[in-house]
C-alpha positions in Angstrom: 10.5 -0.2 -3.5 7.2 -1.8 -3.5 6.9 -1.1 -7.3 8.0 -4.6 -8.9 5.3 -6.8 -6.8 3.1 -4.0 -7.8 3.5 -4.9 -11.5 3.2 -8.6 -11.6 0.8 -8.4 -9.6 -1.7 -5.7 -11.8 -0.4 -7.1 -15.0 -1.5 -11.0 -14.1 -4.7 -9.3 -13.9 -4.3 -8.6 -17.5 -4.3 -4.7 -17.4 -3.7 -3.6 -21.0 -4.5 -1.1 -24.0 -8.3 1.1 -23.5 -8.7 0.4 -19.9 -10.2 2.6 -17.5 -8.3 2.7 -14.3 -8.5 4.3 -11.2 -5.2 4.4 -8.8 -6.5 5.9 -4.9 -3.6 7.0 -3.2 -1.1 7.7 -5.9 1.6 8.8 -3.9 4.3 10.5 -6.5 2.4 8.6 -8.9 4.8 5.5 -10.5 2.2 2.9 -10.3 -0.5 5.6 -12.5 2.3 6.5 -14.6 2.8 2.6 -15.4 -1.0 2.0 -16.2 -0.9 5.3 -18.3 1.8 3.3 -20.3 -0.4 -0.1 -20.0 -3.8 1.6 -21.5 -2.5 3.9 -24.1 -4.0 7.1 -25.5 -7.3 5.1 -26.2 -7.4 4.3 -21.9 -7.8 6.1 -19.8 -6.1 6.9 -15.7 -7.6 8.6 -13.0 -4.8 9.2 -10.4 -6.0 10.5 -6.5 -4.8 11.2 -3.7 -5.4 13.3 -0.7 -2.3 15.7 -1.0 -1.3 15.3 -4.9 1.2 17.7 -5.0 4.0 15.1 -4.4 2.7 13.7 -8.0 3.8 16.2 -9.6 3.4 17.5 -13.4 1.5 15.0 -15.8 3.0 17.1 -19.1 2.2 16.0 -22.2 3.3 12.5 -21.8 0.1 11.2 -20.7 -3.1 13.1 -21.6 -5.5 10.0 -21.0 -3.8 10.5 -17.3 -5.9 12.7 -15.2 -4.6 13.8 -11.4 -7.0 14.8 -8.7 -7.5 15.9 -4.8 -9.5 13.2 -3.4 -10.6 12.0 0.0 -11.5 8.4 -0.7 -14.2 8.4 3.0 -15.9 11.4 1.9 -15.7 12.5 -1.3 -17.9 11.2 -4.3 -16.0 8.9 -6.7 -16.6 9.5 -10.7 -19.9 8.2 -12.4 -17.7 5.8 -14.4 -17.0 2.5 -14.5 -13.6 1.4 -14.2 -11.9 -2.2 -15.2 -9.3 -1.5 -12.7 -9.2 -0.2 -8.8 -6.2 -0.4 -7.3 -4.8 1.1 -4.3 -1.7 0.3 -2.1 -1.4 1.1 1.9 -4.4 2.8 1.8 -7.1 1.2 3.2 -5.4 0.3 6.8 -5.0 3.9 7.3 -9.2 4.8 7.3 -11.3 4.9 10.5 -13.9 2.6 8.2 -12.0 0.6 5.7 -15.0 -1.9 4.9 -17.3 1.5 3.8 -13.6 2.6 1.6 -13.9 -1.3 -0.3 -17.6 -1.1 -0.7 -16.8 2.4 -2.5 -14.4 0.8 -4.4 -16.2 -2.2 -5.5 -19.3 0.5 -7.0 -16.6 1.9 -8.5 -15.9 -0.9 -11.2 -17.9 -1.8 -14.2 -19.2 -5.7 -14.2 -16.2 -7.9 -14.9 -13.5 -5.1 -13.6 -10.6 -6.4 -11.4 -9.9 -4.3 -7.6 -6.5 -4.8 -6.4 -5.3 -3.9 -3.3 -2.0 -4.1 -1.3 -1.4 -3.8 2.3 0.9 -4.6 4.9 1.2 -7.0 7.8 3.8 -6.6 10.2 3.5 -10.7 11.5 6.8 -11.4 9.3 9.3 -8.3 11.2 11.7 -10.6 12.8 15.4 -10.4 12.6 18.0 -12.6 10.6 19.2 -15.2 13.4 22.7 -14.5 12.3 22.3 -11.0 13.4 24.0 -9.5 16.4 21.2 -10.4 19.7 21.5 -7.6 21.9 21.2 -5.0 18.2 18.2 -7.2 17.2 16.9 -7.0 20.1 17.0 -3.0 20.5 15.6 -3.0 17.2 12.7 -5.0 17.7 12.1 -2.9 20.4 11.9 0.7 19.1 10.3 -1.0 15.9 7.8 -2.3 18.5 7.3 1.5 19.7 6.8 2.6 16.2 3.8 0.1 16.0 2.1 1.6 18.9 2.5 5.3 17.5 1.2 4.6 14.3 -1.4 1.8 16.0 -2.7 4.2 18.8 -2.5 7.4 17.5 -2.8 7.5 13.8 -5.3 5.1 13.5 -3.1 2.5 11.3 -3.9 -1.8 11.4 -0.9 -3.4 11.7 -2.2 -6.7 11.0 -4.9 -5.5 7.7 -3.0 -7.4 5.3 -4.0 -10.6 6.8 -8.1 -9.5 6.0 -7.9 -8.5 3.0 -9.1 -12.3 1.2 -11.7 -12.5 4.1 -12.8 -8.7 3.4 -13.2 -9.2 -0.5 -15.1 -12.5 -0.2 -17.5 -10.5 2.1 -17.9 -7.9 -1.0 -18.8 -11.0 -2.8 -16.3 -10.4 -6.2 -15.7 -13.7 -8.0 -11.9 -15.0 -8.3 -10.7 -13.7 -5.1 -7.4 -14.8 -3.7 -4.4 -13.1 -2.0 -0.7 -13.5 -1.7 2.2 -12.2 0.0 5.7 -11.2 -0.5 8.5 -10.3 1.5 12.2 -9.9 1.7 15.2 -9.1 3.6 15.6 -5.2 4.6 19.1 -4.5 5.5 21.2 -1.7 6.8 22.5 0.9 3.8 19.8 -0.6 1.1 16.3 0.9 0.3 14.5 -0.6 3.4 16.9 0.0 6.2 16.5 3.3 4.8 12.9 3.6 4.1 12.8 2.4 9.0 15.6 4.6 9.2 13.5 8.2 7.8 10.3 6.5 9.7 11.9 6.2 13.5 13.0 10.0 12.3 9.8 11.2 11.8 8.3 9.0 14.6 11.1 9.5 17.4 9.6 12.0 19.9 6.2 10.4 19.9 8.1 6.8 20.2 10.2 8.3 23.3 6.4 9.6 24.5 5.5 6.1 24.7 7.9 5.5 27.4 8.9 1.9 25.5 12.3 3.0 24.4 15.0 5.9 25.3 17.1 8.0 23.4 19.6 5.7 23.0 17.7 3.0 21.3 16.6 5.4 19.2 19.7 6.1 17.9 21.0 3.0 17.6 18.3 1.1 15.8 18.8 4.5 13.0 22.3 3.5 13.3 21.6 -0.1 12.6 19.4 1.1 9.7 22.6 2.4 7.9 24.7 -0.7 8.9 24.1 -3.9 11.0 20.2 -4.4 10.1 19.1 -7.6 9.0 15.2 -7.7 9.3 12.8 -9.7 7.2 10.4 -7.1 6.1 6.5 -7.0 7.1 4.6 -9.0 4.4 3.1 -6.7 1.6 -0.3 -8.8 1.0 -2.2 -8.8 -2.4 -5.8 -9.2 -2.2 -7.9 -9.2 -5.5 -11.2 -10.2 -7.0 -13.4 -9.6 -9.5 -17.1 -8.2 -10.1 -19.4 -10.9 -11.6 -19.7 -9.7 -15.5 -23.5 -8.7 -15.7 -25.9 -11.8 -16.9 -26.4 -12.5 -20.4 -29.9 -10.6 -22.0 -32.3 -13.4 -22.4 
């Protein structure tokens, strides 16, 4: 669902034929499959995750494109240097995400792009024109959901908005962020996408004591029909490492 921004945004950065690239948590692995297609035989893909077996088989398709087991806090990143780290809702997940981007950042050669996507849920609000009392019960388990994933998985709900502060720190040259958002509705991809989430999530919602079983049930209901919701902001971050000086 994410995929299209996902594009413009790595291919602005001018990702193209011999790069090396490094995609941390590749998920079932359309973005690395994309840059395998971007670098060609001559580049080179190094796809990781912490559970890759949703990835799947490489094949022969893509030999340059390499899949491996990877804990991005503790586990040691390749000796090579890469012209492109990307990762997307990774980083608000980790107990340290500043020591995960300073990894990153030693991870690119001088001149190499990181990219990095993450969500912020400021922009979850509901279509005016939607009914107020749904809405309303909505907002409410999706408020639930927050605190689950907030107090017991460890997840920022509000990291997209640090991500330009965060690679300024890092101090990468041509840093800048952007957002995009749109409209999830009931029966499409991301009425869908809240509707298998509050499944997942609903005993430890109803543990929270904030909703019951009904509005449980009907904000799933609303997710197959009646949702109007603009969706949190998926937020962009990039910047570059200063290319080495010129020899003297």
């Amino acid at each position: 669902m994410l995929d299209p921004g996902t594009v413009q945004q790595l291919g602005d950065r001018g990702v193209g034929l011999e790069w090396a690239c490094l995609e941390v948590g590749a998920g079932a692995g359309s973005i690395a499959r994309w840059l395998a297609e971007q670098v060609g035989p001559h580049g080179r893909v190094l796809a990781t995750d912490l559970n890759p077996a949703a990835f799947g088989s490489v094949g022969d398709a893509y030999p340059w494109l390499t899949v491996a087991q990877h804990d991005l806090t503790i586990d040691p990143l390749p000796a090579v240097n890469f012209d492109l780290v990307h990762s997307r809702l990774v980083l608000s997940w980790l107990p340290d995400p500043v020591h995960a981007l300073t990894r990153l950042v030693r991870a690119l050669r001088p001149g190499g792009w990181l990219v990095l996507e993450e969500l912020d849920f400021v922009s979850a609000v509901p279509d005016p024109a939607m009914d107020a009392d749904a809405a309303a019960v909505f907002a409410r388990v999706l408020h639930a959901h927050t605190v689950v994933l907030t107090e017991h998985n460890g997840f920022d709900p509000t990291f997209g908005r640090r991500l330009l502060g965060l690679l300024e720190a890092a101090r990468l040259a041509d840093v800048n962020a952007a957002g995009r958002v749109s409209m999830w509705r009931g029966g499409e991809p991301g009425g869908e996408l809240w509707r298998l989430t509050f499944q997942q999530l609903r005993q430890a919602m109803l543990d929270t004591g904030l909703v019951d079983h009904g509005d449980v049930d009907t904000a799933m209901s609303l997710c197959r029909h009646g949702l109007s919701f603009m969706s949190p902001v998926t937020i962009t971050g990039w910047g570059q490492l200063p290319a080495a000086p010129a020899d003297r």
